[in-house]
matplotlib code that plots the C-alpha trace (Angstrom):
import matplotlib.pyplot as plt

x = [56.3, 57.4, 60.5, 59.9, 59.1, 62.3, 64.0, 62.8, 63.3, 66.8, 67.1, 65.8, 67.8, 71.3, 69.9, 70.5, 72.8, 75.7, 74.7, 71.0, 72.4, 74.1, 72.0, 69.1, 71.4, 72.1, 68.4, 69.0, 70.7, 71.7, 71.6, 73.4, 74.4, 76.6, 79.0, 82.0, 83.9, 84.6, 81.6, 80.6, 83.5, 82.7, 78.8, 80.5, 82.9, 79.7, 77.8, 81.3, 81.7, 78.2, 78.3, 77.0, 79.0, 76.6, 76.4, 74.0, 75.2, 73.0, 73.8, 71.8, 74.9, 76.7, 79.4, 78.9, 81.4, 83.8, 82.7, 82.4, 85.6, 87.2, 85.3, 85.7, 89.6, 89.7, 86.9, 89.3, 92.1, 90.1, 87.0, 87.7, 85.3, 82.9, 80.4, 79.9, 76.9, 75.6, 71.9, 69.3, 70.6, 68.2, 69.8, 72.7, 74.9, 75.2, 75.1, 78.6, 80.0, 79.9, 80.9, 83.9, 84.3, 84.2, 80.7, 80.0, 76.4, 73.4, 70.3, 67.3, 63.6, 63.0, 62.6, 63.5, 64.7, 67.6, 69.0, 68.2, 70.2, 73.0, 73.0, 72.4, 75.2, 77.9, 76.9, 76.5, 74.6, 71.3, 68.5, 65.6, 63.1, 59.1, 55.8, 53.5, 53.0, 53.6, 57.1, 58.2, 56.7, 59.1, 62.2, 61.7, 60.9, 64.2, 66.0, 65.8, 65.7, 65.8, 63.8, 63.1, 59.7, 59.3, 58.4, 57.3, 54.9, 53.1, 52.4, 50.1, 52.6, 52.6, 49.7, 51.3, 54.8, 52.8, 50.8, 53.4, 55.1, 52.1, 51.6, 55.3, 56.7, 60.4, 60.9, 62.8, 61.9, 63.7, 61.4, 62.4, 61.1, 59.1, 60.2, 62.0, 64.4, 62.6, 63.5, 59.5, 58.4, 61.5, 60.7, 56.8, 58.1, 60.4, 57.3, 55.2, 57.6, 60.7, 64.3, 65.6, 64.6, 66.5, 67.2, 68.5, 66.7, 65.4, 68.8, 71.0, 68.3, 67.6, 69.9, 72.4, 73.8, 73.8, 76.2, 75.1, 71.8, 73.1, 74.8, 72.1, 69.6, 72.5, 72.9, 69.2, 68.8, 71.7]
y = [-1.4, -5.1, -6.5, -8.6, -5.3, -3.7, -6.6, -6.6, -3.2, -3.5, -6.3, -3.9, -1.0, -3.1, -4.4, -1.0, 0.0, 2.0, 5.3, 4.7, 4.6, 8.1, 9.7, 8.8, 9.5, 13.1, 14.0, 16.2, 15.8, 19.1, 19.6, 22.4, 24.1, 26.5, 27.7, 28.9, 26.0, 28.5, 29.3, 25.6, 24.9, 27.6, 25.9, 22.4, 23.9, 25.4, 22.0, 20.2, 22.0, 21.2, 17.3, 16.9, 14.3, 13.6, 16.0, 16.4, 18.3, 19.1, 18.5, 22.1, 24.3, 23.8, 23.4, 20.9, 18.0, 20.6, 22.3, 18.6, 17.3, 20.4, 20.2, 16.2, 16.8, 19.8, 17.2, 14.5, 16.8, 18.2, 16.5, 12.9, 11.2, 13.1, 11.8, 14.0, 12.6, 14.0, 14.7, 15.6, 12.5, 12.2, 9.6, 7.1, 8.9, 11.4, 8.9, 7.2, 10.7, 11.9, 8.2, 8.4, 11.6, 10.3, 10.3, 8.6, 8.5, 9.8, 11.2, 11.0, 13.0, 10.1, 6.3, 4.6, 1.0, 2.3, 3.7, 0.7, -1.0, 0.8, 1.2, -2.5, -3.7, -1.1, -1.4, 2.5, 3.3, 5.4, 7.3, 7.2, 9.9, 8.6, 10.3, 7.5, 4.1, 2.5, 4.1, 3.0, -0.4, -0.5, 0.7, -1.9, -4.9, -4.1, -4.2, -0.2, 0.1, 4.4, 6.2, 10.2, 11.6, 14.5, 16.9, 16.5, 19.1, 19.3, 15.2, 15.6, 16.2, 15.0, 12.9, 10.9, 9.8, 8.3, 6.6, 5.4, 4.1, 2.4, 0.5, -0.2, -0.3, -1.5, 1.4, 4.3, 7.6, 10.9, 13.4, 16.9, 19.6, 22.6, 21.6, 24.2, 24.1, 24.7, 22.1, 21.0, 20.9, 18.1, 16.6, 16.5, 14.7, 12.1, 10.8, 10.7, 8.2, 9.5, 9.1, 11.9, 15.8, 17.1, 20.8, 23.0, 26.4, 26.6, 26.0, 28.2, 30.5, 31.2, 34.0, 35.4, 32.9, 33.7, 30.8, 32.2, 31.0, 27.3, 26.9, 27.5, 25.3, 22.4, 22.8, 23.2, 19.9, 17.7]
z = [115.8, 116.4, 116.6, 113.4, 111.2, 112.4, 111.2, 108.3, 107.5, 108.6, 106.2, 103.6, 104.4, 104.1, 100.5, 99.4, 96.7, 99.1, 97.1, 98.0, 101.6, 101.6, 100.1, 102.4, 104.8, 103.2, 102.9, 99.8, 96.3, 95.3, 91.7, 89.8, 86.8, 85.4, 82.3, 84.8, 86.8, 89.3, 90.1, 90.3, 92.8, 94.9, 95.3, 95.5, 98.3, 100.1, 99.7, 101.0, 103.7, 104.9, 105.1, 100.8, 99.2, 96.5, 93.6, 90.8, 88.2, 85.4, 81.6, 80.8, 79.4, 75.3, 77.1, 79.8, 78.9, 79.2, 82.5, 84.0, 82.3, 85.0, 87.7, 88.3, 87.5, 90.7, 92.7, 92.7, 93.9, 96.5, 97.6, 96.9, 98.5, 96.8, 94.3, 91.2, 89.0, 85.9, 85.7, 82.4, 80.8, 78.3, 75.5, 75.7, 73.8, 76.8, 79.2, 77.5, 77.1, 80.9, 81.7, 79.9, 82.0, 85.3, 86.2, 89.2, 88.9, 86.1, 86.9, 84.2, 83.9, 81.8, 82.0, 78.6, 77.1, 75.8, 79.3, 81.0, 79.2, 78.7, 82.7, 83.0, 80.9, 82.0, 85.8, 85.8, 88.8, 87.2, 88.6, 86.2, 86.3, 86.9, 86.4, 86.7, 88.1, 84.5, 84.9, 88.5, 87.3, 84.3, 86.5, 89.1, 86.7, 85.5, 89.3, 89.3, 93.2, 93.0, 90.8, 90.5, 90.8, 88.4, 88.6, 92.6, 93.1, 89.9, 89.9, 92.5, 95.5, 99.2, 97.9, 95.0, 96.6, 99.8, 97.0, 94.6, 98.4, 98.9, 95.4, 95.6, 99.1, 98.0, 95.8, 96.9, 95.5, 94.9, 94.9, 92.7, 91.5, 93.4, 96.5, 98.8, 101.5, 104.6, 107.2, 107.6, 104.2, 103.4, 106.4, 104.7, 101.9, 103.3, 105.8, 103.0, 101.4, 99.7, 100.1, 99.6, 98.0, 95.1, 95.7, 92.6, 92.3, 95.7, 97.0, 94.8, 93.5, 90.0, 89.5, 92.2, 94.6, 98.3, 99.4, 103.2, 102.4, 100.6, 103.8, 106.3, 104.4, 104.2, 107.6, 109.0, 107.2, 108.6]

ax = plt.figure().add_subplot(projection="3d")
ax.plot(x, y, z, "-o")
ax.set_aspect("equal")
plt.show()
């Protein structure tokens, strides 16, 4: 590789939105849901404890404002360089609710007019979700630099994030969804062209949490 292209790469790497950064740097977004705040301290401890200072947790539970209004209150006090986004963000309604909350950051499975802007206007750093081209297209005509391919593995895979890195090579993608936490299957994906992996079930299971096993993924990945 010339000297030119590693310049230029530099130059696009430092063009980055700061978030974009760390979490390229962080490999994976963990992403995580639950009704007890205890619970969800104890897997934001584990993740902490392992270098993760971006979290994704998901707006899946009745009581979610609730469970995020205490868990940003006890991340402040004890993890406070931390960033605790909200994910499933699906409407603008939720997106001004978990704002109001503390949200750092929102994570979408969907691309729409109405988040853009919303996002746009109250400089709230978003990550759409994309399932085809048409999507990433309308996500970066609208200065969207990080979008979420979802779901990952049933979109075609390996295969479609080195295409959709191809087609748009200034794009950076955060791949989710079927993807698991061996150390050479998220290498697969971020040399086919994304970012970063999002992690939720294959991290913390779908049932009992073995925070042994969230540890030793988080820290085969590092």
């Amino acid at each position: 590789m010339s000297n030119r292209t590693f310049s230029i790469l530099a130059i696009t790497y430092n063009k980055m939105h700061p978030f974009v950064v760390e979490i390229k740097k962080q490999k994976i977004l963990p992403l995580y849901s639950h009704q007890d705040t205890e619970v969800l301290i104890q897997v934001i401890s584990t993740c902490y404890q392992e270098g993760i200072r971006f979290f994704e947790f998901t707006n899946r539970t009745a009581n979610a404002s609730d469970v995020f209004k205490s868990l940003k209150s006890h991340c402040i006090s004890h993890f406070p360089d931390l960033k605790l986004g909200v994910g499933t963000i699906k409407n603008v309604a939720d997106a001004e609710s978990f704002c109001a909350l503390g949200a750092d950051f929102l994570v979408s499975p969907i691309v729409s007019i109405d988040l853009i802007s919303y996002t746009k206007s109250n400089s709230v750093f978003w990550i759409p979700g994309c399932a085809t081209p048409s999507e990433v297209a309308l996500a970066e005509n609208n200065e969207i630099e990080f979008v979420k391919i979802f779901p990952a593995n049933l979109l075609g895979g390996l295969g479609f994030i080195k295409t959709m890195k191809e087609i748009f090579p200034m794009m950076q993608f955060l791949a989710t969804g079927g993807i698991n936490g061996d150390k050479e299957e998220i290498n697969s994906w971020l040399m086919a062209g994304a970012t970063a992996v999002g992690l939720g079930s294959s991290l913390f299971g779908k049932e009992l949490l073995d925070f042994d096993k969230i540890a030793f993924i988080l820290k085969a990945n590092r």
